[in-house]
Every structure is written in structure tokens, then in C-alpha cells.
N, CA and C atoms as an extended XYZ file, in Angstrom:
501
Properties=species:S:1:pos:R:3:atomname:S:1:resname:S:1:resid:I:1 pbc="F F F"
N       -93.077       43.687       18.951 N   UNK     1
C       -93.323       43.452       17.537 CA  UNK     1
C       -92.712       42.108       17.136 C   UNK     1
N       -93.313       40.986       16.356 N   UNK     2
C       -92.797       39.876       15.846 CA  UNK     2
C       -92.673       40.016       14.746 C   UNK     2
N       -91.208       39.821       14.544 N   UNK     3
C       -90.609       39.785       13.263 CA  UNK     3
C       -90.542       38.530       13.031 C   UNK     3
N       -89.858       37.741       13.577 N   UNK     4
C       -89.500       36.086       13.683 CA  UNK     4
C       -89.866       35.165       12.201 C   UNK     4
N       -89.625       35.326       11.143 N   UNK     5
C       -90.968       34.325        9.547 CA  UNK     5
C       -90.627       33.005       10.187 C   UNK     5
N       -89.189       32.703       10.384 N   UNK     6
C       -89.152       31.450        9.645 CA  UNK     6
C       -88.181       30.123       11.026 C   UNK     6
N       -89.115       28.943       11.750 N   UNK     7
C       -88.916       28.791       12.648 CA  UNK     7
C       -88.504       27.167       12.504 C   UNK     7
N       -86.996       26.768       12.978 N   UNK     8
C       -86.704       25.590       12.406 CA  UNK     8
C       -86.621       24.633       13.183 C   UNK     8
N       -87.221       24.237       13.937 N   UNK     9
C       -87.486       23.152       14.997 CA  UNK     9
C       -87.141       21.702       15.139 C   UNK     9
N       -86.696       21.498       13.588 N   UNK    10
C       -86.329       20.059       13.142 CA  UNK    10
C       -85.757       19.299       13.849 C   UNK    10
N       -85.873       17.990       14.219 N   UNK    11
C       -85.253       17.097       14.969 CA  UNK    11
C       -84.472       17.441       16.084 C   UNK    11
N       -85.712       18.053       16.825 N   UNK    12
C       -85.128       18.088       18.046 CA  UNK    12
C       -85.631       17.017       19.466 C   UNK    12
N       -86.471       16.883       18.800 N   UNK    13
C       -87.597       15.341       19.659 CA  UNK    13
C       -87.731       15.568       20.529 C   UNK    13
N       -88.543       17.103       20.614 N   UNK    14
C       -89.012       17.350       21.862 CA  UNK    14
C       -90.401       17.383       22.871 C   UNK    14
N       -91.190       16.466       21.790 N   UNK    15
C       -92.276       15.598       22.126 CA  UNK    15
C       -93.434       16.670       22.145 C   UNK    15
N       -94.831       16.484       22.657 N   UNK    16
C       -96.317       17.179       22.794 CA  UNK    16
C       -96.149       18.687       23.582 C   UNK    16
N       -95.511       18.175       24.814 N   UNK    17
C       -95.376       19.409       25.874 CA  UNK    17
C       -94.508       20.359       25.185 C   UNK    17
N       -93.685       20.337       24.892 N   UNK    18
C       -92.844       21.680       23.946 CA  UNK    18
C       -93.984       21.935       23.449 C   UNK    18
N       -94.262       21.075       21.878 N   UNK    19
C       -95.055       21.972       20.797 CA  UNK    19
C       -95.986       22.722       21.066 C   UNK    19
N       -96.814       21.879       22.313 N   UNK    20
C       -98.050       22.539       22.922 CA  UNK    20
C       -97.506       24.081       23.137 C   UNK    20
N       -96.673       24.085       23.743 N   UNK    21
C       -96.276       25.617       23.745 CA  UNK    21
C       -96.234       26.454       22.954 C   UNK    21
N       -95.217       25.697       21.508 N   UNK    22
C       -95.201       26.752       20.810 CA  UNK    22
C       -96.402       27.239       20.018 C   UNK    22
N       -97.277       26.224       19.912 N   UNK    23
C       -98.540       26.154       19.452 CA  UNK    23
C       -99.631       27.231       20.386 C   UNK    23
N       -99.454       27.202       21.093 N   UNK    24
C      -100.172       28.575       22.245 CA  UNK    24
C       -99.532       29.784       21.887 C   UNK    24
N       -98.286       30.061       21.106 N   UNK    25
C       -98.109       31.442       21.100 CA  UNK    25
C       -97.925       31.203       19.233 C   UNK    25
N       -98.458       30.245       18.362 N   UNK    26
C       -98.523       30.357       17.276 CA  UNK    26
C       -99.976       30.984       16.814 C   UNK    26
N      -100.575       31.064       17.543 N   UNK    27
C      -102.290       31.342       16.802 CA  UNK    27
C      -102.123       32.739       17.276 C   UNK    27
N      -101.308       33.700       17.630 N   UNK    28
C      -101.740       34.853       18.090 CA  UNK    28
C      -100.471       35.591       17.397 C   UNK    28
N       -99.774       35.395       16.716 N   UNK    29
C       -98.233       35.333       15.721 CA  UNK    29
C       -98.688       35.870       14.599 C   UNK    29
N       -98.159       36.949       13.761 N   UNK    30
C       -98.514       37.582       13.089 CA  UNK    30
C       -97.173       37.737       12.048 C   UNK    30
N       -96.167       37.179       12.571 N   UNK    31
C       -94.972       37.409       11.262 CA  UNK    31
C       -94.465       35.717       11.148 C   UNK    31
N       -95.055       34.832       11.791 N   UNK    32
C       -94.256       33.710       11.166 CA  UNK    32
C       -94.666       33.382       10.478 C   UNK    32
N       -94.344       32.544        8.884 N   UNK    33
C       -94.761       32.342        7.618 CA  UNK    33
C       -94.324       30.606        7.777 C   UNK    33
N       -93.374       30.621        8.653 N   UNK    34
C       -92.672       29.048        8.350 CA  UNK    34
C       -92.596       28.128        9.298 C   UNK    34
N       -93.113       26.775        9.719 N   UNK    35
C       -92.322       26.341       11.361 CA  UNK    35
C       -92.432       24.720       10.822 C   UNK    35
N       -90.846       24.788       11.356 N   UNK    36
C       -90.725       23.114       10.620 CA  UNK    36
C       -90.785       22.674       12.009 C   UNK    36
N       -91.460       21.610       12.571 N   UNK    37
C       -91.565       20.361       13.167 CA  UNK    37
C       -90.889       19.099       13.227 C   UNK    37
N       -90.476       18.642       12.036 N   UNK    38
C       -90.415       17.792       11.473 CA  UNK    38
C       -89.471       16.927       12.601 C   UNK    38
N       -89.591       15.605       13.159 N   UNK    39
C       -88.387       14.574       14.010 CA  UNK    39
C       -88.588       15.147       15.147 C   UNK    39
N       -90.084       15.470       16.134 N   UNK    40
C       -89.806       15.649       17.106 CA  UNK    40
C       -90.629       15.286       18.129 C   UNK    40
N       -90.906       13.814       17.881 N   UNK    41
C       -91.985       13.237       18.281 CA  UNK    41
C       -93.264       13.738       19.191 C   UNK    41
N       -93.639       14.188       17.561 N   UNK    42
C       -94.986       14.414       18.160 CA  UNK    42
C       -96.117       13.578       17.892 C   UNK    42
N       -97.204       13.671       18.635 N   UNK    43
C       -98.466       13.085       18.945 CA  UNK    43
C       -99.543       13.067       18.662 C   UNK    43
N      -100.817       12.671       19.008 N   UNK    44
C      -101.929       13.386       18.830 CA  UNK    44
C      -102.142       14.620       19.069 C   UNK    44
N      -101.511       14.707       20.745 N   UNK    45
C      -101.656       15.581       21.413 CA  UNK    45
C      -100.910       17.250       20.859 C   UNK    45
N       -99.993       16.897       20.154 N   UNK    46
C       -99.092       17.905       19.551 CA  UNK    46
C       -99.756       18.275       18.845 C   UNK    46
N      -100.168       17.417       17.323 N   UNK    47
C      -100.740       17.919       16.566 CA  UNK    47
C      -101.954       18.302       16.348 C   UNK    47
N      -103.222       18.225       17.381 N   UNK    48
C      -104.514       18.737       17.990 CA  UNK    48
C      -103.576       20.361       18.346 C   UNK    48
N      -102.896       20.585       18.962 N   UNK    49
C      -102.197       21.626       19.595 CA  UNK    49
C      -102.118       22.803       18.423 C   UNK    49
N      -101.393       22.243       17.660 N   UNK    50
C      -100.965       22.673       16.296 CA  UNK    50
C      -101.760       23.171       15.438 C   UNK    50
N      -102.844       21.866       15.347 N   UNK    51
C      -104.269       22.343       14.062 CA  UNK    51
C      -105.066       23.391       15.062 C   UNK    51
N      -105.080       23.367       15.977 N   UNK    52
C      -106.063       24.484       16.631 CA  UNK    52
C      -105.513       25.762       16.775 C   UNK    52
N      -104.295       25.700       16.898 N   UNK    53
C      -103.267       27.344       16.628 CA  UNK    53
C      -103.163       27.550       14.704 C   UNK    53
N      -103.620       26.408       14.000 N   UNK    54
C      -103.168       27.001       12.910 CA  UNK    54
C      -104.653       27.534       12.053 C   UNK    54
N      -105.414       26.911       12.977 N   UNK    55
C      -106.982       27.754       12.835 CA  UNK    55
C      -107.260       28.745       12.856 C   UNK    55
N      -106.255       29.180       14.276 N   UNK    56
C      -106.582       30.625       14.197 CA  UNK    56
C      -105.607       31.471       13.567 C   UNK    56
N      -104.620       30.974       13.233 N   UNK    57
C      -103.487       31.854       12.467 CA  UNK    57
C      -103.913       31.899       10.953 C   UNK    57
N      -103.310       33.710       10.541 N   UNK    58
C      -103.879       33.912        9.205 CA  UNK    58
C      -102.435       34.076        8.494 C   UNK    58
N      -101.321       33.718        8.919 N   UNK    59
C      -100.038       33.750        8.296 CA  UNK    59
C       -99.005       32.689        7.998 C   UNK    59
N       -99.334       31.789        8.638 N   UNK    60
C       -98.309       30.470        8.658 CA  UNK    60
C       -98.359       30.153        6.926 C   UNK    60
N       -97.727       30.081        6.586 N   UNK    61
C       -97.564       29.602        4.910 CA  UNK    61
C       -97.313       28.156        4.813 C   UNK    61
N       -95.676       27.658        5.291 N   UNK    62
C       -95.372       26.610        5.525 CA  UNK    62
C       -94.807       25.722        6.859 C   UNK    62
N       -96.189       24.674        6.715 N   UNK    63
C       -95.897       23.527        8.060 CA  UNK    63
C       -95.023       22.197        7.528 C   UNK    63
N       -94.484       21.757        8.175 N   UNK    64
C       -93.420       20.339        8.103 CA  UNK    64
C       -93.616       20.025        9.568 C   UNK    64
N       -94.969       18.642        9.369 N   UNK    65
C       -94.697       17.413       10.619 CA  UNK    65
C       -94.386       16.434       10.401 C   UNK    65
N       -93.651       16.117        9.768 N   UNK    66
C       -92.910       15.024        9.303 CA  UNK    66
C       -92.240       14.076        9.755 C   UNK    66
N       -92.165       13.041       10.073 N   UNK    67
C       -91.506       11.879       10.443 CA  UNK    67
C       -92.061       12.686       11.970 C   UNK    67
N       -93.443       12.290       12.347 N   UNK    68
C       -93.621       11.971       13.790 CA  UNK    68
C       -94.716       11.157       13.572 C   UNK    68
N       -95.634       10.846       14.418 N   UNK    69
C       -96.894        9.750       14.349 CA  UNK    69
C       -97.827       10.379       15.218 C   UNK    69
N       -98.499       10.895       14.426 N   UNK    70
C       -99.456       11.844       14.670 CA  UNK    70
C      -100.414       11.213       14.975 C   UNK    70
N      -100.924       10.224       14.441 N   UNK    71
C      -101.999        9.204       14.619 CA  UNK    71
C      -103.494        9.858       13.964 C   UNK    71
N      -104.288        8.968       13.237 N   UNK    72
C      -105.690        9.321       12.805 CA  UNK    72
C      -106.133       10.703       13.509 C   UNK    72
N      -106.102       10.609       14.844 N   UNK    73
C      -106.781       11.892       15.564 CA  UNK    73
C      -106.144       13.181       15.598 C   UNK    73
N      -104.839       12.851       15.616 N   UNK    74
C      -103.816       13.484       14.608 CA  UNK    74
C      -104.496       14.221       13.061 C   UNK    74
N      -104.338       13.599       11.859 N   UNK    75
C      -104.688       13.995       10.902 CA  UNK    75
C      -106.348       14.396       10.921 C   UNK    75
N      -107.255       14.219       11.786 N   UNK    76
C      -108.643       14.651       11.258 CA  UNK    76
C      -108.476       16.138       12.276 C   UNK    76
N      -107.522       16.370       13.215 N   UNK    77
C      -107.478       18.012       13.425 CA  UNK    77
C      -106.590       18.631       12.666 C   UNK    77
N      -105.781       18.550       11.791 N   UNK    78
C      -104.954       18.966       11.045 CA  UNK    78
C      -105.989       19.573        9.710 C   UNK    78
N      -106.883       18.385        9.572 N   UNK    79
C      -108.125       18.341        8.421 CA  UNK    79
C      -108.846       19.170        8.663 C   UNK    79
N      -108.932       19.339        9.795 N   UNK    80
C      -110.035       20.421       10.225 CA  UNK    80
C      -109.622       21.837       10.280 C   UNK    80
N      -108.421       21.692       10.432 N   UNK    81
C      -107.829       22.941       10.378 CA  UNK    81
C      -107.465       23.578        9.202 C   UNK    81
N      -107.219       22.816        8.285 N   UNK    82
C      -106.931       23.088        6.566 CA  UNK    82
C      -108.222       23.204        6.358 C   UNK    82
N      -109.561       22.754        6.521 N   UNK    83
C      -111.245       23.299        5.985 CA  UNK    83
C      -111.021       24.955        6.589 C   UNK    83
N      -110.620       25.040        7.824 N   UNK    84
C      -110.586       26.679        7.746 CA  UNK    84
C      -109.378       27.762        7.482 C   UNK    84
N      -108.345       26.893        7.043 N   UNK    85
C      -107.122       27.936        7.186 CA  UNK    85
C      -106.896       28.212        5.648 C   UNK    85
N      -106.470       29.894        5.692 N   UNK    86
C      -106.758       30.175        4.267 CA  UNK    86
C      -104.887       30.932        3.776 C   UNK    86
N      -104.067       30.568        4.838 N   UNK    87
C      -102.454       31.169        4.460 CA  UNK    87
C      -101.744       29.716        4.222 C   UNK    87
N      -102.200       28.890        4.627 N   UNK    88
C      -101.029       27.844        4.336 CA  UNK    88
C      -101.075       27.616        3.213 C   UNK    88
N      -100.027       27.078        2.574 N   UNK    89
C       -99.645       26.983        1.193 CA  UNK    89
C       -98.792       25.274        1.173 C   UNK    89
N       -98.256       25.445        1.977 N   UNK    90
C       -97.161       24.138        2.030 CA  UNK    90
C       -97.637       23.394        3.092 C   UNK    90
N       -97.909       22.091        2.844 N   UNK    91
C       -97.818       21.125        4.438 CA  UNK    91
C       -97.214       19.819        4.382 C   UNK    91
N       -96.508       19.260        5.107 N   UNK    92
C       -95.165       18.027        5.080 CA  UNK    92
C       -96.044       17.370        5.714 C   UNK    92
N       -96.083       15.944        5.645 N   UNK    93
C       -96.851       14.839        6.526 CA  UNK    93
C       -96.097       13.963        5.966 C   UNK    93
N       -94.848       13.742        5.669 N   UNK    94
C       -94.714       12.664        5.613 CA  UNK    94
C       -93.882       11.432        6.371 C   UNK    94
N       -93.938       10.172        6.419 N   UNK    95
C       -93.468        9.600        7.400 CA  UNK    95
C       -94.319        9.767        8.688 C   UNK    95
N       -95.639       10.018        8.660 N   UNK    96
C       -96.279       10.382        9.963 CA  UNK    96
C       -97.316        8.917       10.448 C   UNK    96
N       -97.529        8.081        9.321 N   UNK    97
C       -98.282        6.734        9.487 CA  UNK    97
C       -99.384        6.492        9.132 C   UNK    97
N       -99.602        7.578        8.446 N   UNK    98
C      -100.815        8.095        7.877 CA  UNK    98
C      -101.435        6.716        6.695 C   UNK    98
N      -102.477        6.235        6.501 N   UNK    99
C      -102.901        4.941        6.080 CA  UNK    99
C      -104.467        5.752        5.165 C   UNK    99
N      -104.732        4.891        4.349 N   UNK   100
C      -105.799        5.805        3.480 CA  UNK   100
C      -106.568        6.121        4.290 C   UNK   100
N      -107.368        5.794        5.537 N   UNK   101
C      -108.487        6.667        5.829 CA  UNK   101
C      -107.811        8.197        6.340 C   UNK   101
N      -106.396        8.172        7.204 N   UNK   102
C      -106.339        9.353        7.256 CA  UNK   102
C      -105.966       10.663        5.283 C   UNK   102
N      -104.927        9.718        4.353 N   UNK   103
C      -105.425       10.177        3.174 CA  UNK   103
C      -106.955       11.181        2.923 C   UNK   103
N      -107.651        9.991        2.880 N   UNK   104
C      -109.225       10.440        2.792 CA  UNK   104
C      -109.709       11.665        3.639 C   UNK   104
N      -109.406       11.577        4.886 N   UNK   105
C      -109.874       12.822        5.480 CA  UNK   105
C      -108.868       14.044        5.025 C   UNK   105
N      -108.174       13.987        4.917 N   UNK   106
C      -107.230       14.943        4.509 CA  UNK   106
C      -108.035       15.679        2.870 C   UNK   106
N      -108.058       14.117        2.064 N   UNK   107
C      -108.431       14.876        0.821 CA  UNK   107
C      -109.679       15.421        0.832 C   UNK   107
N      -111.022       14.851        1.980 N   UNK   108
C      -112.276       16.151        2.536 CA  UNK   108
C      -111.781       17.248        2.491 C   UNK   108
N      -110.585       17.682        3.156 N   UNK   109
C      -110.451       18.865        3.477 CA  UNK   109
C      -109.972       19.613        2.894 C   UNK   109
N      -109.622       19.091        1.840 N   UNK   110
C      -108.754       19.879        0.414 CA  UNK   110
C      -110.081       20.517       -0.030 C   UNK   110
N      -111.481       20.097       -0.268 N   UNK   111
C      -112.437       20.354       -0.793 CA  UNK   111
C      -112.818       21.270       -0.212 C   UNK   111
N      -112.316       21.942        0.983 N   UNK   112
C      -113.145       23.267        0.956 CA  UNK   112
C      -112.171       24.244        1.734 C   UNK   112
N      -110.677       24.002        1.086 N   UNK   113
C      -109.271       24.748        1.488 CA  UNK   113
C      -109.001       25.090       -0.180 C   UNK   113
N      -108.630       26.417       -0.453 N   UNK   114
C      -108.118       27.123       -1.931 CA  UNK   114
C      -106.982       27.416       -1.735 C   UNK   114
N      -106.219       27.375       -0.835 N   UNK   115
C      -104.487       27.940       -0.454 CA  UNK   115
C      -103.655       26.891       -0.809 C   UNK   115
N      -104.350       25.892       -0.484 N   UNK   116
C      -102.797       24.685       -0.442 CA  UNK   116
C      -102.376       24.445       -1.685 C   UNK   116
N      -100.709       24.899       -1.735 N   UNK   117
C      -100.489       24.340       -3.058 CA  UNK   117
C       -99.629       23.478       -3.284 C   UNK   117
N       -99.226       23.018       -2.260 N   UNK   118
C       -98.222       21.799       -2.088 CA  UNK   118
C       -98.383       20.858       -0.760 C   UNK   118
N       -98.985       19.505       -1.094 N   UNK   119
C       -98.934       18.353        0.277 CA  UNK   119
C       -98.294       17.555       -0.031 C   UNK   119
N       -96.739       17.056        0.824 N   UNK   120
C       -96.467       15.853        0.749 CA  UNK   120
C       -96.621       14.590        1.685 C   UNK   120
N       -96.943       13.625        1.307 N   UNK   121
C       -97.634       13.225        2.155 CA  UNK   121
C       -96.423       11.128        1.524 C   UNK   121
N       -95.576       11.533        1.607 N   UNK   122
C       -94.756       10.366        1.086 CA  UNK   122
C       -94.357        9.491        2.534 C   UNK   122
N       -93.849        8.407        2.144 N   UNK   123
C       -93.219        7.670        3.142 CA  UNK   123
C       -94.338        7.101        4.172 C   UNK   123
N       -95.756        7.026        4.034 N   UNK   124
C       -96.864        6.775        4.672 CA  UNK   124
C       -97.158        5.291        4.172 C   UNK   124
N       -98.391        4.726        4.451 N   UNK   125
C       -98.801        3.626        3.921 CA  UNK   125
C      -100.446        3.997        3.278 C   UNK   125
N      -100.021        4.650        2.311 N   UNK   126
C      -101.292        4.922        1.274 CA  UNK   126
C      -101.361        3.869        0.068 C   UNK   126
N      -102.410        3.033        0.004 N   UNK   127
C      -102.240        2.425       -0.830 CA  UNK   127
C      -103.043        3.153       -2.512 C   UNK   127
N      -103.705        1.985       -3.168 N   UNK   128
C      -104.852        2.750       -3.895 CA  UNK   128
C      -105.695        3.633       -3.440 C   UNK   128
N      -106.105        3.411       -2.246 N   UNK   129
C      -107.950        3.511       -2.693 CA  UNK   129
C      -107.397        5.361       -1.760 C   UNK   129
N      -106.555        5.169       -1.232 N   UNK   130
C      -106.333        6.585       -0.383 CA  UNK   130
C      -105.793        7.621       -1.187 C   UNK   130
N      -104.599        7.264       -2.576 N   UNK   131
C      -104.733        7.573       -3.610 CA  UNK   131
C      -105.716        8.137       -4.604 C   UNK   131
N      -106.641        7.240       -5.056 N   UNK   132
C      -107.947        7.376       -5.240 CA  UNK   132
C      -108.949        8.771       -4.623 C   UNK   132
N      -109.180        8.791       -3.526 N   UNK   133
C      -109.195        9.777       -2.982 CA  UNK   133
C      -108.612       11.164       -3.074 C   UNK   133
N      -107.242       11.513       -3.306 N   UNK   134
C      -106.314       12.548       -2.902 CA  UNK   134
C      -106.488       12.721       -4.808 C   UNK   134
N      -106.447       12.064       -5.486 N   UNK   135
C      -106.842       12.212       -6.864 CA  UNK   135
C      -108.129       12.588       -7.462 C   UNK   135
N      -109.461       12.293       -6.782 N   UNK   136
C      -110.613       12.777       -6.752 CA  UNK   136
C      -110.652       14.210       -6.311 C   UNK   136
N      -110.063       14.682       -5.930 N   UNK   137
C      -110.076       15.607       -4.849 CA  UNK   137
C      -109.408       16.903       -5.521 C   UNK   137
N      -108.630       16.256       -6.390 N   UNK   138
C      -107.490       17.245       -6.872 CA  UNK   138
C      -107.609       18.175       -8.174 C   UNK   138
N      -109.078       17.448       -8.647 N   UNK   139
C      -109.849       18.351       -9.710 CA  UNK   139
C      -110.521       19.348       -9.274 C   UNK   139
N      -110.990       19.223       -8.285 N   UNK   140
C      -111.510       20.246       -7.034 CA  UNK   140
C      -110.467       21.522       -7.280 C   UNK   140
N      -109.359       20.802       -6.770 N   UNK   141
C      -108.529       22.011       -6.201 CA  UNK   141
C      -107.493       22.356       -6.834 C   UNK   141
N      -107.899       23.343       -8.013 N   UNK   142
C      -106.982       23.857       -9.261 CA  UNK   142
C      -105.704       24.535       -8.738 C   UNK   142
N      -105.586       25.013       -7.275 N   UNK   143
C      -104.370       25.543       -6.247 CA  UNK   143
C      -103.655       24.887       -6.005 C   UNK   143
N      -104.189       23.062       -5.792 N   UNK   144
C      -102.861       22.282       -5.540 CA  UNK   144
C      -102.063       21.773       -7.208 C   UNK   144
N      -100.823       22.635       -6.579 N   UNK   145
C       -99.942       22.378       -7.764 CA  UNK   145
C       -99.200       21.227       -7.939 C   UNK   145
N       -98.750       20.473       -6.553 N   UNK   146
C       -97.974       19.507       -5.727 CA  UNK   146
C       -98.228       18.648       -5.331 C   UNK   146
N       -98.356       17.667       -5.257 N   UNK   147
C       -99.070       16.587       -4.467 CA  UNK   147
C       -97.927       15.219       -4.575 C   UNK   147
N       -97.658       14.981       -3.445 N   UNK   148
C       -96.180       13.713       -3.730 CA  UNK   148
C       -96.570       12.726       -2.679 C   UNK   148
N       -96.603       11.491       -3.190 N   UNK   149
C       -97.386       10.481       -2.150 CA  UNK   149
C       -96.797        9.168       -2.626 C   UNK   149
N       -96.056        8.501       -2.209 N   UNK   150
C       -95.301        6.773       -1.719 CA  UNK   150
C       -96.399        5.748       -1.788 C   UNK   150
N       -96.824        5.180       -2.371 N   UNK   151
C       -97.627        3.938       -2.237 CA  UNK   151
C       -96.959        2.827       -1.807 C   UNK   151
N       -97.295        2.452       -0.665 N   UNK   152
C       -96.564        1.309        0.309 CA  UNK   152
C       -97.343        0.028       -0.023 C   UNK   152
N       -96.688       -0.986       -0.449 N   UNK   153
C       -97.451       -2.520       -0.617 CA  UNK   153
C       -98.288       -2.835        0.559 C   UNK   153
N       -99.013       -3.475        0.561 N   UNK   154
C       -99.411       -4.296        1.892 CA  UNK   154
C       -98.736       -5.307        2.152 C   UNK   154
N       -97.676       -5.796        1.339 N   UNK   155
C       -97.454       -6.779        1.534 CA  UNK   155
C       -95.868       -6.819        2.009 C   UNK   155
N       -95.640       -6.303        3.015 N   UNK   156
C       -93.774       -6.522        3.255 CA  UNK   156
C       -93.436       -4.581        3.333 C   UNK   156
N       -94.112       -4.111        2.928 N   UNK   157
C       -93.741       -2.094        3.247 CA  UNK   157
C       -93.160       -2.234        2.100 C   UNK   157
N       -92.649       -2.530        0.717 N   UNK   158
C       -91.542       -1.829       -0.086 CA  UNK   158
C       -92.584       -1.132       -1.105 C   UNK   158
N       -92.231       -0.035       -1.185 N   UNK   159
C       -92.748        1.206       -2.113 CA  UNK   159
C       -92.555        0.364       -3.784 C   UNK   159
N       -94.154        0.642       -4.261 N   UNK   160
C       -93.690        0.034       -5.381 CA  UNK   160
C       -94.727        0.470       -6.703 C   UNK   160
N       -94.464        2.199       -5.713 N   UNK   161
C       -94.768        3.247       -6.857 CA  UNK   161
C       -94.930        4.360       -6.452 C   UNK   161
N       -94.736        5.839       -6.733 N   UNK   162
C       -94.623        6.760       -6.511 CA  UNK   162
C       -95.154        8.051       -7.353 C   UNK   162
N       -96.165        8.387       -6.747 N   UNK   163
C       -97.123        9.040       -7.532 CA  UNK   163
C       -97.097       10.618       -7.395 C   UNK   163
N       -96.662       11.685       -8.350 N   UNK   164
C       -96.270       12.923       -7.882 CA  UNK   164
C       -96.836       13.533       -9.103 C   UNK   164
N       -97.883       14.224       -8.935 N   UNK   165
C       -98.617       15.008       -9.535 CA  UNK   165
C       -98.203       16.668       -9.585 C   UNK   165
N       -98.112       17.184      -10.894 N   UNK   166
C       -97.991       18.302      -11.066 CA  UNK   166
C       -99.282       18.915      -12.023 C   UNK   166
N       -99.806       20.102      -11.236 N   UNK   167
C      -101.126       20.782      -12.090 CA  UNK   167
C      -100.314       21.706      -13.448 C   UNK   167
């Protein structure tokens, strides 16, 4: 029987091959609600791992991949996995390198996800137009209550605005 909710993995930087693991016995997990990631350099490869266990999981509530570099191919399986996952509620991305097109795919996938009610997605390099996007998106989705996102200059990285939406 799995009792296990709440799983804290944080900065342990234990790269693709760990997560891959835990990600093989996360889609078949029936009591975890929570699994932080966050500082443990993960990958594409991790987070393909991840969005495909969290596809099939109907319980995970809250994910934190945070401060790893997931990369574009990264965020469009994560995207894909939020179009079908209907328990998550919370998801951390931030610090992951994420640049408006991954934004954009992300905010596709808000459009046909009703659970999420909190993405942070700060410390990235979202400028306007990925903004733009995640704001289009957000009339859609009367569930997201949360939404916290860093607008990085193009010009030199210094944040030079910070946009945190409450529904």
C-alpha cells in the first residue's frame, strides 16, 4: 500500500537517470500528491520522463522543476502532459530557461487543462510577447488563480518587471 503524499527531492543534483526512475514508479502511484524536483539537474531527458509519468498519474497535485534546464523539448512534454492531466494543481518552472516560445506552448496547454491553479514560471527569460500569451490564455482558464512570471530584458538579463496575477 502507498501511503508516501509528499516527496522532497530538492537539490540533490541527481541528474536524468535518477528521475527517470522515479518517474517509472510515479505514473503507477496512487498516494503521492507532492514531488519537488527542484536543483537537480535535470534535462530533457528527465523531464520527457516526468511529463509521461505525470500523464498517466491521476494524483500528483504539486510539481516543482525548478532551477534545472529542461530545454524547449523539455517544456512541450510537460505541455503535453498538462493538455491531459486533470490532478495537478501547482507547477514550479522556474529558473528552468524557459524563453517565450516555450511560455507559449505552455500557455496552449492551459487551454485545454481546468486543474491548474497555480504556475510559476519566474526567473526565466519571458519577455512581452510570451507574457502576452500566458495572459491571453488566462481568460480561458477561470482555475488559474496564480500565475507569477519575471520579465527578463533582452538587454543585459536584469528583471525589469514582474508580473503576478491574481484571479
Amino acid at each position: 500500500m502507498n501511503t508516501l503524499t509528499t516527496l522532497l527531492l530538492g537539490r540533490n543534483f541527481m541528474g536524468d537517470e535518477a528521475v527517470q526512475i522515479i518517474a517509472q514508479s510515479l505514473g503507477a502511484n496512487s498516494a503521492l500528491t507532492c514531488l519537488d524536483l527542484k536543483s537537480n539537474r535535470i534535462r530533457r531527458e528527465g523531464a520527457e520522463a516526468i511529463a509521461t509519468a505525470l500523464a498517466a498519474n491521476s494524483h500528483l497535485a504539486t510539481l516543482d522543476l525548478g532551477f534545472n534546464c529542461i530545454g524547449y523539448e523539455g517544456f512541450e512534454a510537460i505541455a503535453a502532459a498538462l493538455a491531459s492531466n486533470s490532478s495537478l494543481t501547482s507547477l514550479r518552472l522556474q529558473h528552468v530557461g524557459m524563453e517565450d516560445k516555450g511560455a507559449e506552448t505552455i500557455a496552449k496547454a492551459l487551454g485545454t487543462n481546468s486543474s491548474l491553479t497555480q504556475l510559476n514560471l519566474e526567473l526565466n527569460s519571458i519577455s512581452c510577447s510570451g507574457l502576452k500569451a500566458l495572459h491571453a490564455v488566462e481568460a480561458l482558464h477561470p482555475s488559474l488563480t496564480s500565475l507569477s512570471v519575471s520579465l527578463e530584458s533582452w538587454q543585459g538579463g536584469d528583471t525589469f518587471a514582474r508580473a503576478s496575477s491574481t484571479n
